[in-house]
C-alpha positions in Angstrom: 12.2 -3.3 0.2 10.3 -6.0 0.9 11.5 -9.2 2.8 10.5 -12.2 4.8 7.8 -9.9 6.3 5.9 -6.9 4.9 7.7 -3.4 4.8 4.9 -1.1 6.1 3.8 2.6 6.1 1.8 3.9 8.3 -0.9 6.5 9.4 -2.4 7.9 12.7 -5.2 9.6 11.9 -4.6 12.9 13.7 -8.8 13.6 14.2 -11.8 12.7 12.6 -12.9 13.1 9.2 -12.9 12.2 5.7 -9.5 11.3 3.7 -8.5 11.3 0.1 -5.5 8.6 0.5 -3.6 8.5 -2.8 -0.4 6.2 -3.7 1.5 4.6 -6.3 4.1 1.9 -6.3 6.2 0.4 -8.7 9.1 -2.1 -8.4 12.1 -0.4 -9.6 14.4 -3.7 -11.2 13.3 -5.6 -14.5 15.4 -8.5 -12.6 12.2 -8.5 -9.8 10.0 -11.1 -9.8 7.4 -8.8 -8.5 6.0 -7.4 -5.4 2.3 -7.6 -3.7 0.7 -5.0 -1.8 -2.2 -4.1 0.2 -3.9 -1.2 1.8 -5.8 -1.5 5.0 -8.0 1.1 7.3 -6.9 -0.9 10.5 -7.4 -4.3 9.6 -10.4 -4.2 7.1 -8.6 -4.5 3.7 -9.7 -2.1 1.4 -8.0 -3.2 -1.8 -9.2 -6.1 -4.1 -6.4 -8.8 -4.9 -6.2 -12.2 -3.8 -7.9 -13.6 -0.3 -5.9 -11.2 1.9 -6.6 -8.3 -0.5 -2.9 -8.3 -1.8 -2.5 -7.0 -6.1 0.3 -8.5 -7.7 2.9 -5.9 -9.2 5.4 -6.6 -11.7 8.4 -4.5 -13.1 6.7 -1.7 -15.4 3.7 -1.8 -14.0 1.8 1.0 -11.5 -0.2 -0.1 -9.1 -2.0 3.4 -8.0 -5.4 4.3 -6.7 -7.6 7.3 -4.6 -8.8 6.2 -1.6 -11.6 8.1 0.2 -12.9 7.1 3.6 -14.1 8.5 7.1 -11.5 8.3 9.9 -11.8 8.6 13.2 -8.5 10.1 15.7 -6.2 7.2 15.9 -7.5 5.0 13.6 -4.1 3.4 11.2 -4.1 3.6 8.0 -1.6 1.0 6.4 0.1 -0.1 2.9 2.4 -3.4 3.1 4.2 -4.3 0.5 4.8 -8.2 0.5 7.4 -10.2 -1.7 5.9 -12.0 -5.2 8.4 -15.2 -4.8 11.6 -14.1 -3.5 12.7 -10.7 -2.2 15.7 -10.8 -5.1 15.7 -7.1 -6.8 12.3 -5.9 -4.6 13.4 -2.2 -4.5 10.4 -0.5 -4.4 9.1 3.3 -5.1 6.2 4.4 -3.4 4.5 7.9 -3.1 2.0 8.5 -0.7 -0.7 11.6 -0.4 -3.3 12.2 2.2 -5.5 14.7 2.7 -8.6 16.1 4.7 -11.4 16.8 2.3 -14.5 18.8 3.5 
């Protein structure tokens, strides 16, 4: 549930290689105004929204999307979900996948 600040997930890339990073969100109230989120590989942004890279999600909507990019060990891998104009009814699902494809 998003707030004055992002909620975040993160991801420590165990070792190198390439990933197959696959999520989908969606705002669980019809009483939400809506949610934003973002994806970043550290801090390059790697989805297209506004400026920062945030997409605007509203109730009934999926935001959802495959991913694939080279890793290195360490590197973060990040989605932040962001508030759309107040954090009222913001309950959030998200599901997450990522995988090592050869």
């Amino acid at each position: 549930h998003p707030d004055a600040y992002d909620a975040v997930l993160a991801f420590k890339a165990p070792r190198d290689g390439s990933i197959r990073y696959t999520y989908s969100l969606s705002v669980n109230s019809e009483n939400s105004d809506g949610i934003r989120y973002r994806v970043l590989l550290g801090e390059e942004v790697l989805t297209k929204g506004d400026r920062y890279g945030y997409v605007d999600l509203a109730y009934g909507q999926l935001g959802e999307d495959t991913i694939d990019m080279q890793v290195h060990a360490g590197d973060m891998i990040y989605i932040a979900v962001n508030i759309g104009g107040n954090s009222s009814h913001d309950s959030t699902a998200l599901a997450v996948e990522i995988e090592y494809v050869e």
